[in-house]
C-alpha positions in Angstrom: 48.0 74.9 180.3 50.3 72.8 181.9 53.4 73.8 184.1 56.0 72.5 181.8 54.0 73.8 178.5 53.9 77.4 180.5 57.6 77.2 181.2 58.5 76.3 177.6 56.5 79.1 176.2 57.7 81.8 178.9 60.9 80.8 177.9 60.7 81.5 174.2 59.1 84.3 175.1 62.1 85.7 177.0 64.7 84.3 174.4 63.0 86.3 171.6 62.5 89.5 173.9 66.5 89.1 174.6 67.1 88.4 170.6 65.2 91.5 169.6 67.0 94.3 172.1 70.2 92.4 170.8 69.4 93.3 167.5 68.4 96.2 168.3 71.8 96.8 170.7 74.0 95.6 168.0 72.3 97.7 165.0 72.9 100.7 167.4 76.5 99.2 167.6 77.0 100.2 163.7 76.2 104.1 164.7 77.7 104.2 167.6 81.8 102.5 167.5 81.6 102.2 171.6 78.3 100.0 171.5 79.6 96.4 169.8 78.0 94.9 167.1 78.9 91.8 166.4 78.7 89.9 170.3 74.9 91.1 170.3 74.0 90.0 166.8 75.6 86.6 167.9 73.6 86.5 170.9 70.7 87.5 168.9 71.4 84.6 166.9 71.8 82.0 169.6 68.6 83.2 171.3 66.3 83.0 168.3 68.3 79.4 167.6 66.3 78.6 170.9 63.6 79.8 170.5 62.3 81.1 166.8 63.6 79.2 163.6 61.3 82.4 161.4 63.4 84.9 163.2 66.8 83.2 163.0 66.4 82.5 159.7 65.3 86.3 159.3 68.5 87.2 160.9 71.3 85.2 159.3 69.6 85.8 155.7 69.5 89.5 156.6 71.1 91.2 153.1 73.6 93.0 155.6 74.5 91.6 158.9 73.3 87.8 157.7 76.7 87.0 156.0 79.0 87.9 158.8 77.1 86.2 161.0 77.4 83.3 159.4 80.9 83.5 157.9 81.7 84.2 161.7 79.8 81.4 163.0 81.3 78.8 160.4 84.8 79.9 161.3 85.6 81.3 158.3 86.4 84.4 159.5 85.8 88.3 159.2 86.4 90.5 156.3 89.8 92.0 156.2 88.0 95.8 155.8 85.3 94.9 158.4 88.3 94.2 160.8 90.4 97.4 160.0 87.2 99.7 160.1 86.2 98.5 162.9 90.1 98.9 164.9 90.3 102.3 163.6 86.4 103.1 165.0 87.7 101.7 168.3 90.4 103.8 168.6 89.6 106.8 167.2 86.5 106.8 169.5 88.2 105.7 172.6 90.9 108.2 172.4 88.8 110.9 171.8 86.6 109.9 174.7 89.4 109.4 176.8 91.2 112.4 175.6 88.1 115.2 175.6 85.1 113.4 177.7 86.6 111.3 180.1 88.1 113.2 183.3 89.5 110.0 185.9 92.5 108.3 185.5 91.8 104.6 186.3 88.5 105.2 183.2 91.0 106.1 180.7 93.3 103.5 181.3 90.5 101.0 181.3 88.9 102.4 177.7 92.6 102.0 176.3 93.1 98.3 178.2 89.3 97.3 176.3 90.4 99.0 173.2 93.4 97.3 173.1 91.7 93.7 174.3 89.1 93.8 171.2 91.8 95.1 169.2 93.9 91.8 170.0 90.6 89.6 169.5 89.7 91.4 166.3 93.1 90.3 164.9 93.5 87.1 166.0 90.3 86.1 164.5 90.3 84.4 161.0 90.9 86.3 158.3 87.8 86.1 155.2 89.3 85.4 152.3 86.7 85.8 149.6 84.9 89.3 149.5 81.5 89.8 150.5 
């Protein structure tokens, strides 16, 4: 095997072992409101673009997660309820962290300075208009 061949193939390698613990990451993310969904299924989706056509097409067809994905990628946006669910998750679980779990100062103001960042990005971002 040649040197380039071998670097190509450790490379798709590594793409799809990165894809796969982003899926797995970012269906953790929909249990668990302080792990993020969406940025890992997007890198999910750029890694297997790079490296597995069967397992991006697995992904953005996927009966749940596939139509955000692409609906996000395509610019047209995020579902109006997937945006409010997800601001109220945010908040509700960063102030109860930060309220009940969290004991320094500076960590609390940083969870509500995060919640407040995604909360900003979440809104700004295109609104879906057709339902999924």
């Amino acid at each position: 095997m040649s040197i380039k061949r071998h670097i190509h193939t450790s490379r798709k390698y590594l793409l799809n072992a990165i894809g796969w613990a982003s899926v797995l990451l970012g269906t953790l993310g929909i249990f668990l409101p302080v792990l993020p969904t969406t940025p890992f299924l997007l890198l999910a989706a750029a890694c297997f673009a790079r490296s597995s056509p069967k397992f991006y097409q697995w992904l953005v067809s996927h009966p749940k997660l596939g139509r955000y994905i692409l609906h996000y990628l395509n610019g047209k946006g995020i579902p109006k309820r997937a945006k409010w669910v997800a601001i109220i998750m945010i908040w509700t679980t960063i102030t109860t962290s930060a309220l009940f779990f969290v004991q320094l100062v500076w960590l609390k103001v940083m969870l509500f300075v995060i919640a407040a960042c995604v909360t900003l990005y979440l809104i700004r971002q295109p609104t879906l208009r057709s339902s999924l």
